[in-house]
C-alpha positions in Angstrom: -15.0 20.7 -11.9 -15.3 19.2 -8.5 -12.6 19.5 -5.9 -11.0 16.8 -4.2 -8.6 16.3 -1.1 -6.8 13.0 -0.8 -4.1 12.2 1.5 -1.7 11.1 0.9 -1.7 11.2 -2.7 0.3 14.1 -4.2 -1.7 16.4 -6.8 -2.7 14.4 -9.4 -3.7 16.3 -13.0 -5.3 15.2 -16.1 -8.1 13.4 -14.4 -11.4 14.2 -16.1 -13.9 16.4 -14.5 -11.5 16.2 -10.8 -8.9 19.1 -9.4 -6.7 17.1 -7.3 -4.7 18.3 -4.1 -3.2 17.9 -0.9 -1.9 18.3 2.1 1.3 17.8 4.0 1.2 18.0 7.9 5.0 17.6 8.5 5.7 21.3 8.2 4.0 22.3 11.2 5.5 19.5 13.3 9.0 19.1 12.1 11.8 20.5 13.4 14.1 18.7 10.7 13.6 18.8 6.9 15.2 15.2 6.9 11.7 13.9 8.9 9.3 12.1 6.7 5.8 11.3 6.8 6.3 7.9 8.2 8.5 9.6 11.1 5.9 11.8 11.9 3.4 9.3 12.4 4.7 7.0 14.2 7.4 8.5 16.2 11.1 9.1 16.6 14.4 7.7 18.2 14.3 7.7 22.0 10.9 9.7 21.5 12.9 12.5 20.4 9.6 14.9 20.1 6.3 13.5 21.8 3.9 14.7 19.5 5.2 12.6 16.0 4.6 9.3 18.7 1.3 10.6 19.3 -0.1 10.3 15.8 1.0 6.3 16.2 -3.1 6.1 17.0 -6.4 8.2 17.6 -5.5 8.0 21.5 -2.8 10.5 20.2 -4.8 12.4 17.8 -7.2 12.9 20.7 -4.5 14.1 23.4 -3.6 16.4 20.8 -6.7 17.7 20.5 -8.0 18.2 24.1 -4.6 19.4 25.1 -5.0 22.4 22.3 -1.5 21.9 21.2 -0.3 25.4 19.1 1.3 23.4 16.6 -2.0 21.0 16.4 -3.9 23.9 16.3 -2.4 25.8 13.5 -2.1 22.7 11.8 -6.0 21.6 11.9 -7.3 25.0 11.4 -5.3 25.5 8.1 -6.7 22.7 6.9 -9.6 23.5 7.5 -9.8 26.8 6.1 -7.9 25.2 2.8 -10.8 22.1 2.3 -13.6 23.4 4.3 -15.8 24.1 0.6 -14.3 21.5 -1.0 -16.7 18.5 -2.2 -14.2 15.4 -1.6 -11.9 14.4 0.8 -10.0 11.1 1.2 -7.9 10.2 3.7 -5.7 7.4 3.7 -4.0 5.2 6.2 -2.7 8.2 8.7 -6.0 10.3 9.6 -4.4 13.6 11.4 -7.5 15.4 11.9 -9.8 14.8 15.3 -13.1 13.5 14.2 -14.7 16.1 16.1 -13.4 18.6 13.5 -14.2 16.6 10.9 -18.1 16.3 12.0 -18.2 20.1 13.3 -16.3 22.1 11.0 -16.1 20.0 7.7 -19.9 19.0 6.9 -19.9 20.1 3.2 -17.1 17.8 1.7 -17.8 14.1 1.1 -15.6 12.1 3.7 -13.9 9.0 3.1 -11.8 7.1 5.2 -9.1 4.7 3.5 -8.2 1.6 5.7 -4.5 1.0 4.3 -2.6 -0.5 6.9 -5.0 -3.3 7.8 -6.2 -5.9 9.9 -3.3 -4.2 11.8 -4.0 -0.7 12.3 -8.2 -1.0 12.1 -8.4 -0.4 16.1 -5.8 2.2 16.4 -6.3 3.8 13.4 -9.4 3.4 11.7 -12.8 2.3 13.7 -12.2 5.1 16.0 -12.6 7.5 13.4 -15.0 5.7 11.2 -18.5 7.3 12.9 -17.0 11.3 11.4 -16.8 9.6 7.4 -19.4 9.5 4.8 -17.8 6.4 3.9 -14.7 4.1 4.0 -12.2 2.2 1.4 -10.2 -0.7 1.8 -7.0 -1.9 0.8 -7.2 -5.2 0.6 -10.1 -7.2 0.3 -9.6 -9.6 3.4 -9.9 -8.6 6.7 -9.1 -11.9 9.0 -8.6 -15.6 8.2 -12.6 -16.3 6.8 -14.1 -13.1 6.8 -13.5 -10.4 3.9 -13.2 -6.8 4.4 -16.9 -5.9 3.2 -18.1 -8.2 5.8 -16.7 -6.3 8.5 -17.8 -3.1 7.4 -21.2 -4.2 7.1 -21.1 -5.3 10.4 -19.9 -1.7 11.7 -22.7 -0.7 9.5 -20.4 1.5 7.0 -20.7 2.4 3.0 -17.3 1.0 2.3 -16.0 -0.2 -1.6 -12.5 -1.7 -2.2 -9.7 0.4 -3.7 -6.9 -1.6 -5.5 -3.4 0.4 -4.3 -2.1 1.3 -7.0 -1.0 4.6 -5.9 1.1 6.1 -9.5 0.5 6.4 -13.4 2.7 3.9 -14.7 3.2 3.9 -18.8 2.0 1.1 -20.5 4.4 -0.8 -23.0 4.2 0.2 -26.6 5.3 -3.3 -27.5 4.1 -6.4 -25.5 4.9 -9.0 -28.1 6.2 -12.6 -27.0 10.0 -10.9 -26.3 8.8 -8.4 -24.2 8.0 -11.6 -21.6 10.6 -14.1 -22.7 14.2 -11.8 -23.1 14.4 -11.4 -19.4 17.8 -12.4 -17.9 16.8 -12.4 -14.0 15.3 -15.2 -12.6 13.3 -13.6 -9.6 13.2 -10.2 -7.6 11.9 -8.7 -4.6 11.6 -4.8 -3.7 10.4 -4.2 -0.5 11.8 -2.2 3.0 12.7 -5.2 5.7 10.4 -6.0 8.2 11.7 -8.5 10.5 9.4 -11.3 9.7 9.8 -10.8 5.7 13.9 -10.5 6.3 13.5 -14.0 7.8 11.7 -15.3 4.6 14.3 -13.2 2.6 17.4 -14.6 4.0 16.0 -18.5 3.1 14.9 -17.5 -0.6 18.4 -15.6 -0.7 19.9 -18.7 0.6 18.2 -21.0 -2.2 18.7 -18.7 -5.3 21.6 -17.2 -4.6 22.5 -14.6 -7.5 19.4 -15.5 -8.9 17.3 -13.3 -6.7 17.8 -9.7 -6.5 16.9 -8.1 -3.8 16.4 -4.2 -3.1 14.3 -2.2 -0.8 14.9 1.2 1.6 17.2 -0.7 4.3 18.8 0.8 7.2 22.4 1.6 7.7 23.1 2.2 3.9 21.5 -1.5 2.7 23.3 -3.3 5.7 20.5 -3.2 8.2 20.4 -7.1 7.3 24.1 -7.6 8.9 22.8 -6.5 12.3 20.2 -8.4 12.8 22.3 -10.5 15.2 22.1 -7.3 17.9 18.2 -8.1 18.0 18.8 -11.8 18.3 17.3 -12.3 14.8 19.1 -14.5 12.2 22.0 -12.7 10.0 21.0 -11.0 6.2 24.8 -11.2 5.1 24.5 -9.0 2.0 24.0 -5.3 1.6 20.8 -4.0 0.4 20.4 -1.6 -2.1 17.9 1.0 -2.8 16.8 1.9 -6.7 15.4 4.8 -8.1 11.9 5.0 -9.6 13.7 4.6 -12.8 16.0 2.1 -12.0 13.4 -0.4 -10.3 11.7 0.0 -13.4 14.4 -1.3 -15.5 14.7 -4.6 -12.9 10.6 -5.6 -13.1 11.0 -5.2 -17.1 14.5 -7.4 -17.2 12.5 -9.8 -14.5 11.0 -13.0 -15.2 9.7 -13.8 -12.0 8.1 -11.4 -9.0 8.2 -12.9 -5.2 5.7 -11.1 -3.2 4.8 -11.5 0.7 2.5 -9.9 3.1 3.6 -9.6 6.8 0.9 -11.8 8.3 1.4 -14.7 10.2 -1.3 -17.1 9.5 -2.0 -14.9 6.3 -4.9 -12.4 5.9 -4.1 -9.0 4.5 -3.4 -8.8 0.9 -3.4 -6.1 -2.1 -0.6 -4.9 -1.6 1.4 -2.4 -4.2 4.1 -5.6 -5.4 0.9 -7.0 -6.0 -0.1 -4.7 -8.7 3.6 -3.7 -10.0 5.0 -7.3 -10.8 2.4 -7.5 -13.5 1.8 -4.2 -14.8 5.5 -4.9 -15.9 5.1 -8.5 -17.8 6.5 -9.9 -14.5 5.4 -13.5 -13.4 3.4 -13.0 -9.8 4.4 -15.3 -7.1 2.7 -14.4 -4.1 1.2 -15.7 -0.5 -2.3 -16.9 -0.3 -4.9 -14.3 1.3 -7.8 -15.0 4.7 -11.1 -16.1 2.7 -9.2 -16.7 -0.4 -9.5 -12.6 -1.0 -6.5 -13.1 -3.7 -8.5 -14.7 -6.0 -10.3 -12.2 -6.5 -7.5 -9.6 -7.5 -6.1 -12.2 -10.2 -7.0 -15.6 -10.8 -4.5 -18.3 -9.0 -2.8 -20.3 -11.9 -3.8 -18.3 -14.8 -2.9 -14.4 -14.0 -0.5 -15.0 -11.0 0.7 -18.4 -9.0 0.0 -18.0 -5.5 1.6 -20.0 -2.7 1.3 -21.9 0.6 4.2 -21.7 2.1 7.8 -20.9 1.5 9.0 -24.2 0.7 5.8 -24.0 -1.8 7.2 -20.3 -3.2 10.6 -21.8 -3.8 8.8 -24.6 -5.3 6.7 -22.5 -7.9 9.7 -20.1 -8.8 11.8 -23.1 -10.1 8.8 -25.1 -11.9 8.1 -21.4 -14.3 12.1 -20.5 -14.1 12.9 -23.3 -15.9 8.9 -23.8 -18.3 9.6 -20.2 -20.0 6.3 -20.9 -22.0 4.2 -21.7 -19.2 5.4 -18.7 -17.6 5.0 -16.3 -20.1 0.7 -17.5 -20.8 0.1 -16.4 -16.7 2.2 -13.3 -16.6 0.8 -12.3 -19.9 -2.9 -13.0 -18.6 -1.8 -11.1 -15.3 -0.5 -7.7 -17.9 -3.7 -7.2 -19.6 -5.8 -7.9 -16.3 -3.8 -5.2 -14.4 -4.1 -2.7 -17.5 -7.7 -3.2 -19.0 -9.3 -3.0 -14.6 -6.2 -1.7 -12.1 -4.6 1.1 -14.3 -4.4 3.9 -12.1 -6.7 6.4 -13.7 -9.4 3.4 -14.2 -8.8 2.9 -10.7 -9.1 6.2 -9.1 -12.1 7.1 -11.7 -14.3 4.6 -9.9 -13.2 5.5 -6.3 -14.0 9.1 -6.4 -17.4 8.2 -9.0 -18.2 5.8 -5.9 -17.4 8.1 -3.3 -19.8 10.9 -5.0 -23.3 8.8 -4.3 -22.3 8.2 -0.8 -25.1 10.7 0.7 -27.6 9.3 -1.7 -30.1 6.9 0.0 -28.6 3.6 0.3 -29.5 1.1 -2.4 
């Protein structure tokens, strides 16, 4: 049975052939419980401890390093001691451990950097590290407005394969018969934390469907982040947001007819996101934003497994045309189900990435 690292996916069991693990650096940093991964990474309020705004980048990573910081220290050699004679590692979006470790100490396990966060994060984040991997994955498929993802990678010349982030076992419907799509009483949804340009899309669609939307997501403040936008000199959300439980978002997407989904960039690039997958593992109509070098086409087919837009004016557009054509609507989001669960299923998924990742010291084809 081989043994795998991957960060940060918790241990995952029942995958054929694979032992699963990993690891949480937060322990040796935190000083609160209440700190999460995302804290850690990218740094408190008023810097309240220098070392979780160092991991923001490798420039961090590095000072840690060369500075031999105890807690660093400890941290790192743990690690390495745990996954040192292991024969995969993945690491995904937050890398934590200097590629000098990685190429010194770590030479056994296949390496494999995941580029999550990207274009955004692929200079602070990613390239630096790159040269320490065996290989890389990407999350979405475009990289910048014409050029796709593999491009790039070929350019940095890197073994690199797309990962589709779907990052949980879901459970498959035992019945997806025409009223599984069609007895839906909610127009449209979005679930999703705010960032400041999606709030701004948010409060229009908000504005346009009114109760007909639902809207949920991690928000600040107890849900009313959205009222205090003002303070920042961005436009008022006036409605509190509220979070759902793994459970209870589940029971929205299956009473949903229709999914809005967004990327943050503006022109659009990045796409491939998790909405993207979710809306229609759960029978959910797609309607999302168009992707650089038309990389969405790829993950379903525009107009026949999810409607993707141009605009917001163009969204708002789509959503009414399949709110009110129930039939039309229920032909794409049933197309969109059985693409996500006959190639994106999460076990199909992860199956091929850690196959893939296998023949990475193999002679290139």
């Amino acid at each position: 049975m081989k043994k795998v690292c991957f960060f940060s996916l918790p241990g995952i069991d029942g995958v054929p052939g694979y032992r699963i693990e990993s690891f949480d650096p937060t322990p040796y940093f935190s000083a609160s419980p209440r700190w999460s991964l995302y804290d850690l990474m990218v740094g408190g309020i008023n810097g309240y401890d220098k070392r979780r705004a160092m991991f923001a980048g490798a420039a961090g990573i590095d000072r840690l390093y060369r500075e031999r910081d105890p807690a660093y220290r400890r941290m790192a050699g743990d690690f390495v001691e745990r996954f040192r004679d292991f024969d995969l590692i993945f690491v995904l979006n937050y890398n934590f451990i200097h590629p000098e470790i990685w190429a010194r100490e770590l030479k056994r396990p296949i390496k494999v950097l995941g580029f999550g966060d990207d274009p955004y994060s692929t200079y602070l984040r990613g390239l630096p590290y790159l040269w320490a991997f065996d290989g890389a994955f990407h999350i979405s498929p475009s990289y910048l407005d014409e050029m796709r993802f593999d491009a790039a990678f070929s350019r940095w010349h890197a073994r690199s394969t797309w990962w589709p982030l779907v990052m949980a076992r879901s459970e498959r419907p035992a019945v997806a018969d025409d009223a599984f799509f069609r007895d839906r009483e909610i127009d449209v949804c979005y679930v999703g934390n705010p960032h400041p340009l999606k709030v701004d899309r948010l409060i229009r669609l908000k504005r346009h469907f009114g109760e007909r939307m639902r809207i949920h997501g991690r928000w600040r403040f107890r849900g009313w982040a959205g009222v205090l936008r003002p303070l920042t000199g961005r436009a008022i959300y006036p409605h509190r947001v509220g979070a759902l439980t793994t459970g209870e978002r589940t029971a929205l997407y299956w009473n949903c007819k229709i999914a809005f989904n967004m990327h943050v960039s503006e022109p659009r690039c990045e796409t491939g996101n998790l909405r993207m997958y979710e809306a229609p593992a759960h029978g959910m109509l797609q309607v999302c934003d168009k992707a650089g070098a038309d990389a969405h086409a790829g993950i379903f087919a525009p107009d026949a497994e999810a409607v993707f837009y141009d605009s917001l004016d163009d969204a708002i557009e789509r959503i009414e045309h399949y709110a009110a054509r129930p039939d039309e609507r229920i032909a794409i989001a049933r197309r969109g189900f059985e693409r996500y669960w006959s190639e994106y299923e999460f076990d199909v998924n992860l199956l091929r990435l850690l196959r893939w990742a296998e023949t990475l010291r193999d002679p290139p084809a």
